[in-house]
C-alpha positions in Angstrom: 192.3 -39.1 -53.3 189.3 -37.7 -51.6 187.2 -40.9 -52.8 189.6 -43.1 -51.6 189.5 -41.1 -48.0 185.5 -40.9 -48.4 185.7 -44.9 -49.4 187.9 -45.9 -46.0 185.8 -43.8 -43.8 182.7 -45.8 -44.7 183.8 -49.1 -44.6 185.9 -48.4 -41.4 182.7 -47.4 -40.2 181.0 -50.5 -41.3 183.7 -52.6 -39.7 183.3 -50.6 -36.5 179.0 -51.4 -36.7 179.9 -55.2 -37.4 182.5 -55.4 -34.4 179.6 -53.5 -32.5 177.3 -56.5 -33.3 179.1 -59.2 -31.7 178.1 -57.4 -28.2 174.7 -58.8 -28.6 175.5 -61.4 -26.4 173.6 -64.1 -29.2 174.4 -67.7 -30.1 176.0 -66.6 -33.5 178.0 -63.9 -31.5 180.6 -66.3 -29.8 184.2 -66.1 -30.5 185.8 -68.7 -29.1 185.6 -70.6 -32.8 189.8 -71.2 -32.9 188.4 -73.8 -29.9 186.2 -75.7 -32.2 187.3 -78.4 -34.4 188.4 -77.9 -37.8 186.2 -79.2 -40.3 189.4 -79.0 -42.7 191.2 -81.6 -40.4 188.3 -83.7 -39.6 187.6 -84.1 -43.5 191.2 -84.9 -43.9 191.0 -87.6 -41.7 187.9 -89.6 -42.8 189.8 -89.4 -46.1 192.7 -91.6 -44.6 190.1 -94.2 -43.1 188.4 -94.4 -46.8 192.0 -95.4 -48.0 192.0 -98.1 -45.0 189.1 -99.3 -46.0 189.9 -99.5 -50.1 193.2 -99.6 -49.9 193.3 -101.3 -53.3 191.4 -98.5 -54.7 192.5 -95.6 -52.9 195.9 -96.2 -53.1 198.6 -94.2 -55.5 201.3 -96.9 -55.7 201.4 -100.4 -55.5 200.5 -102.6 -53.0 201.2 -105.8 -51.9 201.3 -108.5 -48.5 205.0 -107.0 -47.9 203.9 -103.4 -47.5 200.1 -103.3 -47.2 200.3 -103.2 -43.3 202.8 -99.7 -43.8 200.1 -98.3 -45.9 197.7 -98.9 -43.6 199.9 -97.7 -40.5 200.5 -94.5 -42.4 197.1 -93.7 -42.6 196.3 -94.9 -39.2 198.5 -92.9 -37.2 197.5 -89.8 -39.8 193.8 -90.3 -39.0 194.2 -91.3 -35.3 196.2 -88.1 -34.4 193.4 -85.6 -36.2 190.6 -87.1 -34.7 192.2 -87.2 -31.5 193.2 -83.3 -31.9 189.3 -82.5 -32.9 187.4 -84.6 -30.7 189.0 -82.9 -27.8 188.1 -79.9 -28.6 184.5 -80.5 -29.4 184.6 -82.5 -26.2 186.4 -79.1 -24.6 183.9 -76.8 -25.7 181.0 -79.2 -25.1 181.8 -79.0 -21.5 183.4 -75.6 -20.9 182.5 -73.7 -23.9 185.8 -73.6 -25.5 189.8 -73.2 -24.5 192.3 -75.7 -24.4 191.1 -79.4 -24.2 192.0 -80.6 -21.0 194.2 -84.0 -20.5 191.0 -85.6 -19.5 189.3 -84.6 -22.9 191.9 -85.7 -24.4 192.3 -89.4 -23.1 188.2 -90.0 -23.3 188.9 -88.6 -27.4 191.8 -91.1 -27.4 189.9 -94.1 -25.7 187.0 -93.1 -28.1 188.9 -93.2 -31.7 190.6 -96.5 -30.7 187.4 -97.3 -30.2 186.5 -96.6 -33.2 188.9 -97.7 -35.4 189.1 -101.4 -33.8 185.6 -101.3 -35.6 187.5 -101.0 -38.9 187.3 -104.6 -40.3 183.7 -105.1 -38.9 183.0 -101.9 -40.7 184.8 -103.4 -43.8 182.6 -106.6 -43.9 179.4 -104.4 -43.6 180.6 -102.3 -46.5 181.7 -105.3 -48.4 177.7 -106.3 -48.4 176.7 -102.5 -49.5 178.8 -102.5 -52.7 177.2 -106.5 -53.6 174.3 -105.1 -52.7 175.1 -101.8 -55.2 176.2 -104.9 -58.2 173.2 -107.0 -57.6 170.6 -104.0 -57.4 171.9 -102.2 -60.2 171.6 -103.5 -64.1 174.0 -100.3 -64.9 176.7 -101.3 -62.9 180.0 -102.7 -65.0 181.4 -103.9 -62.0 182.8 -103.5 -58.1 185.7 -100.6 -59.3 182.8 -98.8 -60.7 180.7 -98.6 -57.9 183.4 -97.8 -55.7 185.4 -95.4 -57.7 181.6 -93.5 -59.5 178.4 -94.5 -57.0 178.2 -91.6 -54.9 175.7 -93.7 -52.9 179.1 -95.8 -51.7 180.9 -92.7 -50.2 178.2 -91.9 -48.3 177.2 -95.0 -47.1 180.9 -95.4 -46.2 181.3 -92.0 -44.2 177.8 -92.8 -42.7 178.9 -95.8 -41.3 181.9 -93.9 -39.3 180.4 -91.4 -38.3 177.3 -93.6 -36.8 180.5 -95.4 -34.6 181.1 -92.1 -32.9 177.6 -90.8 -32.5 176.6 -93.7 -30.7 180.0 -93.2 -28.5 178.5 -89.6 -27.6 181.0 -87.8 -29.2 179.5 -84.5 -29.5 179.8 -82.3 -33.4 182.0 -84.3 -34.9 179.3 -86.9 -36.4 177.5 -84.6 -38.0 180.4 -82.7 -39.3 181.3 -86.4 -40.8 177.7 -86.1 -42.2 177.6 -82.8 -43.4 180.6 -83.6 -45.3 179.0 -86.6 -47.0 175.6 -84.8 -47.5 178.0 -81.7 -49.3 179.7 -84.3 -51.5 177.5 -86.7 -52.9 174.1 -84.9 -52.0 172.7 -87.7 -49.5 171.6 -86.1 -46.0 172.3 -89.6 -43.8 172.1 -88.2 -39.8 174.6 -90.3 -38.2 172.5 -91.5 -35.2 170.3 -93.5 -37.5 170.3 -97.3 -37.6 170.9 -98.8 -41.0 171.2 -102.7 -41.0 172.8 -104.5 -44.0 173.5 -104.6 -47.4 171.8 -101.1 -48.2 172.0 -99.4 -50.9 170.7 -95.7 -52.7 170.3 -95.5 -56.6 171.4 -92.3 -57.9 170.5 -91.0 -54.3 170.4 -86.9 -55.2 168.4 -85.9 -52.3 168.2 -88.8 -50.0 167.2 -87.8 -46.1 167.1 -90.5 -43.3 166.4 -88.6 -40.6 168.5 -89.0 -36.6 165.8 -91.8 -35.4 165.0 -93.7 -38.7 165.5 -97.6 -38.5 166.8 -99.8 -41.3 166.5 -103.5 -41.5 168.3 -105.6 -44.2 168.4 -105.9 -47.4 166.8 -102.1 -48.1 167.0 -100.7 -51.1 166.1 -96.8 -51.8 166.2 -94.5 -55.0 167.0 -91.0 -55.5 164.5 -88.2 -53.5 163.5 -90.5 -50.7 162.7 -88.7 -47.2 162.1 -90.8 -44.3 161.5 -87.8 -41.6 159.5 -86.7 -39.1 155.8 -85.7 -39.3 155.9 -83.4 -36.5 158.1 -82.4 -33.7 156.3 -82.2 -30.0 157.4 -79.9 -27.8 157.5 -79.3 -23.9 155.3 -77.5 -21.1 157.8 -74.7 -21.6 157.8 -74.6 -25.6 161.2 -76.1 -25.9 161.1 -79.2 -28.8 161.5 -82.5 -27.6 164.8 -84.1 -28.9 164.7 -87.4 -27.7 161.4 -89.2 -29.0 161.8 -91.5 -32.1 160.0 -89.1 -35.0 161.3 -90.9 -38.2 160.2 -94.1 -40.0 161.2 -98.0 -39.0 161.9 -99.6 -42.7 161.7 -103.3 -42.2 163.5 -106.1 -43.9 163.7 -106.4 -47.8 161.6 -103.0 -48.5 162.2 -101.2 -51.8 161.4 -97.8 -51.7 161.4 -95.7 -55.4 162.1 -92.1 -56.2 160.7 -89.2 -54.3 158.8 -91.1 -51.8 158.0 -89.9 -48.5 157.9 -91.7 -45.3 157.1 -89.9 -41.8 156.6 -90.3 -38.1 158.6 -92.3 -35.7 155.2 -94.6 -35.3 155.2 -95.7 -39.0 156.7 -98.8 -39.9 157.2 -100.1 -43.6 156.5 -104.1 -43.2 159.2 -106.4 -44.4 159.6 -107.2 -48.0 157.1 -104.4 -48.9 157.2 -101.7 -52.1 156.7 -98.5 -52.2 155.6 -96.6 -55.2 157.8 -93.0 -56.5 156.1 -90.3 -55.0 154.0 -91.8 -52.5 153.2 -90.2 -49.3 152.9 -92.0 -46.3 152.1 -91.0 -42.7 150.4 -94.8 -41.5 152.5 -98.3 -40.8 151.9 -100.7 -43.2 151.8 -104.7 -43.2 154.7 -106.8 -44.4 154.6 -107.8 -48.1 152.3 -104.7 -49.1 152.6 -102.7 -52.4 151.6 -99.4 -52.5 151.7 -96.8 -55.3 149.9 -93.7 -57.0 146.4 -94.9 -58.9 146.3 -92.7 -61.8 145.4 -89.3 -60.9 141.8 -88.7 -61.2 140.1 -85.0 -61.9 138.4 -84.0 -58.7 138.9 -85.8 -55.8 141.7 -88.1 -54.5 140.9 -92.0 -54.9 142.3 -94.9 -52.5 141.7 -98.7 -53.7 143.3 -101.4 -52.2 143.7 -105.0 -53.8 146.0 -108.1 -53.2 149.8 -108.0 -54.4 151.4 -110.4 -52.7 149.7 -110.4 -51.4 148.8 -107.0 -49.8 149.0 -104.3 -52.2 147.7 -100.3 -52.2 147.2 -97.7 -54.6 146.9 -94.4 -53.4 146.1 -91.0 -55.6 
């Protein structure tokens, strides 16, 4: 009995220190967390918009013109009402710091998610072209159930392309909660605030980062490992970083990019239709139509030749 006594004075001691810690006053120290949104809830609902959009796929029971549009209500009103619920209270905190979202948060949250989801059959069509592009780019692939059932690439192009509709509306955490929540599952890191133009598509993907500012044309086409990120982040007169200069890449039109390349600096643009090598690094724009990979390593020094490939091509090492 005495080591049990001995045991619960310690540890009510410890809990005593750790409630002692949260006087600090410190970002991590705040306690008004039952204001923020759930990430539970918010995950929840993305999961009813990915049955909107495959219904056919998503779907436990069978569907048909008679009762397709009551499936779809269902999980409209489901994902409506939970985005609605955490969106005001990201918006609540974002402008008080927490409590009860106000009726005002909560008709800008409801404004914002019809928003959104009146962007459901564009966002449809543009995911239409992803999983084509998945088929056509992709020798492996035994057909459109596959990819959309198995490519992890196609969840998180799919939660990307949400949670891009609500960053661009402002709506503050709850994008990059979408993110995170993509980036968890399926291991690609896709910031919501970056542009990504049609028909894209990751390969494997494991380890995929497009960075907040990054630019996507058409057409692209990356594989597993790619970074396009930042090469350096300025900062102020008063040390504080700067958050709104462009500091990741601008990939053109048509551009293939191959395993474990990386691309850096909110300058650099990849030229349309251009290749780029596995493992290359690259910190400078390049023309359209340019090639450029690793020569073979050398022993001593680094070697750079350049020769036509359609008809600009590199080889770096």
């Amino acid at each position: 009995m005495r080591g049990y006594e001995k045991v619960h004075t310690q540890l009510e001691r410890i809990i005593d220190d750790v409630a002692d810690s949260y006087k600090a006053d410190r970002s991590i120290d705040n306690l008004e967390s039952a204001a923020l949104p759930n990430k539970r809830r918010v995950e929840e609902a993305l999961l009813h918009l990915q049955n909107v959009i495959y219904m056919g796929f998503y779907s436990t029971r069978l569907l048909n013109p008679v009762n397709l549009r009551q499936s779809i209500g269902e999980h409209m009103y489901e994902a409506f009402g939970g985005l609605v619920e955490q969106i005001s209270r990201a918006v609540a905190y974002e402008r008080r710091g927490g409590g009860s979202p106000t009726p005002d948060d909560h008709h800008w949250s409801e404004k914002v998610v019809l928003e959104v989801l009146e962007q459901i059959p564009a966002i449809r069509s543009l995911l239409a072209l992803d999983v084509e592009a998945a088929y056509k780019g992709d020798p492996a692939a035994g057909g459109v159930e596959e990819i959309i059932f198995s490519y992890p690439a196609i969840d998180a192009i799919t939660l990307y392309r949400l949670a891009h509709l609500f960053a661009v509306r402002d709506v503050p955490l709850i994008p990059r909660i979408m993110s995170e929540y993509a980036h968890g599952l399926r291991g690609i890191d896709i910031h919501p605030s970056a542009r990504i133009g049609r028909s894209f598509f990751i390969d494997h993907g494991t380890g995929v980062v497009i960075g907040a500012t990054a630019v996507l044309g058409d057409n692209v086409k990356i594989y597993q490992g790619v970074t396009l990120g930042a090469e350096s982040f300025p900062y102020d007169k008063d040390g504080e970083l700067v958050r709104t200069t462009k500091r990741h890449p601008t990939i053109e039109d048509n551009v293939t990019i191959y395993a474990g390349a990386t691309i850096l600096g909110g300058e650099t643009v990849i030229g349309a239709g251009s290749l780029i090598g596995s493992n290359v690094w690259l910190t400078e724009s390049i023309p359209p139509n340019t090639r450029v990979v690793y020569a073979t390593p050398l022993t001593g020094q680094q070697a750079q030749t350049v020769e036509p490939v359609r008809p600009d091509s590199r080889k770096v090492g």
